[in-house]
C-alpha positions as CSV (number, residue, x, y, z in Angstrom):
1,X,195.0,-65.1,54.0
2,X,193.1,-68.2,52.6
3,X,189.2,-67.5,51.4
4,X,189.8,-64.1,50.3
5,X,189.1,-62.5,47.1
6,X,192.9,-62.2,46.6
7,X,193.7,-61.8,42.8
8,X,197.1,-60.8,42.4
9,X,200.5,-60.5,44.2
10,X,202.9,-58.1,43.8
11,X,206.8,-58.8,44.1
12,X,208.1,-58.9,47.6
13,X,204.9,-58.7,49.2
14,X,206.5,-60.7,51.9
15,X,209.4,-59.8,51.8
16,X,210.1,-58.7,55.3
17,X,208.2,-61.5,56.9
18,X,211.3,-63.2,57.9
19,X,210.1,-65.9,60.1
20,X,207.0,-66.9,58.0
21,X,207.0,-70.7,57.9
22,X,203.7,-71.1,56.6
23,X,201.9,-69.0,54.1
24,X,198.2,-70.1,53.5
25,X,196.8,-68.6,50.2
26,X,194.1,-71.2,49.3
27,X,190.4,-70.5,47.4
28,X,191.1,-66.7,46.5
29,X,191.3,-66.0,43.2
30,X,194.7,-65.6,42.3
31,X,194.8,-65.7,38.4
32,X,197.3,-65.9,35.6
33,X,201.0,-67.4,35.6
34,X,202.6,-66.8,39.0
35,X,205.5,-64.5,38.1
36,X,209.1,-64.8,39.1
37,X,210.2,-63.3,42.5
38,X,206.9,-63.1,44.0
39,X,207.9,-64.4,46.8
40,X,211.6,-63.2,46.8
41,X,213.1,-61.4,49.6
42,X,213.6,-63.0,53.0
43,X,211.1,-66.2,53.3
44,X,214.2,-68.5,53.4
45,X,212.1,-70.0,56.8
46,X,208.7,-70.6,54.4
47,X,208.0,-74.5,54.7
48,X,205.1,-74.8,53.2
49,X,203.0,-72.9,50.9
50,X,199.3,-73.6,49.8
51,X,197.9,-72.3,46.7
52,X,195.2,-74.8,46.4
53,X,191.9,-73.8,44.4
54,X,192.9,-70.7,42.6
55,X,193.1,-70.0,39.1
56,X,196.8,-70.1,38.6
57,X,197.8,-71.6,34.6
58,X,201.4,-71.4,35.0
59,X,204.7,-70.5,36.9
60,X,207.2,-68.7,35.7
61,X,210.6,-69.6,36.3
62,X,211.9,-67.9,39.5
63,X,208.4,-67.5,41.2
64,X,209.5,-69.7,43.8
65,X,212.7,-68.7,43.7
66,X,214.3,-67.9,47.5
67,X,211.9,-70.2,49.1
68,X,215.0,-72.4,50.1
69,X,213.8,-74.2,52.9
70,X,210.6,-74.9,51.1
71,X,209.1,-78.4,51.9
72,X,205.8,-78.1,50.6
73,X,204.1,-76.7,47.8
74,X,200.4,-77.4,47.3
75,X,198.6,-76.2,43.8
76,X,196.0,-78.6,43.5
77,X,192.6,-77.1,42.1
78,X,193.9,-74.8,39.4
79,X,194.0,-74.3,35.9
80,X,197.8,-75.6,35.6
81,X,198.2,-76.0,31.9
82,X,202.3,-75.9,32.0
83,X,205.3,-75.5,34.1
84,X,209.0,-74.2,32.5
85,X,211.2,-77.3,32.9
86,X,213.8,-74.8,35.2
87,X,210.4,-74.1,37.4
88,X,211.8,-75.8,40.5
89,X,215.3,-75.1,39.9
């Protein structure tokens, strides 16, 4: 889904894509703080998402959250300006 004009995703989106390991979401134009549980619901097999050159500025804690077998997270080439210290817990 990479090199889209993606701008927003909504909460469980993916949810029943149970045995998704890799989600590609590179140079769309994703904007905004990534909001908790937009990826909750059932990507427990995720291992690697890319968010690379977007225009994410922040992540809200839990916007990760359920991604438990998570072993990469790429988010280079955005507009990053903070992360929640509990971000990653």
């Amino acid at each position: 889904m990479s090199g889209n004009r993606l701008t927003r995703l909504q909460p469980n989106t993916f949810a029943r894509l149970r045995s998704l390991r890799v989600l590609e979401l590179y140079s769309n134009r994703l904007d905004g703080t990534l909001r908790a549980n937009t990826f909750r619901g059932g990507l427990s097999n995720l291992s690697r998402l890319s968010l690379v050159n977007n225009r994410l500025d922040g992540l809200d804690v839990g916007a990760i959250a359920g991604l438990s077998g998570l072993e990469e997270l790429l988010l280079s080439w955005n507009r990053l300006g903070w992360l929640h210290p509990d971000t990653f817990r």
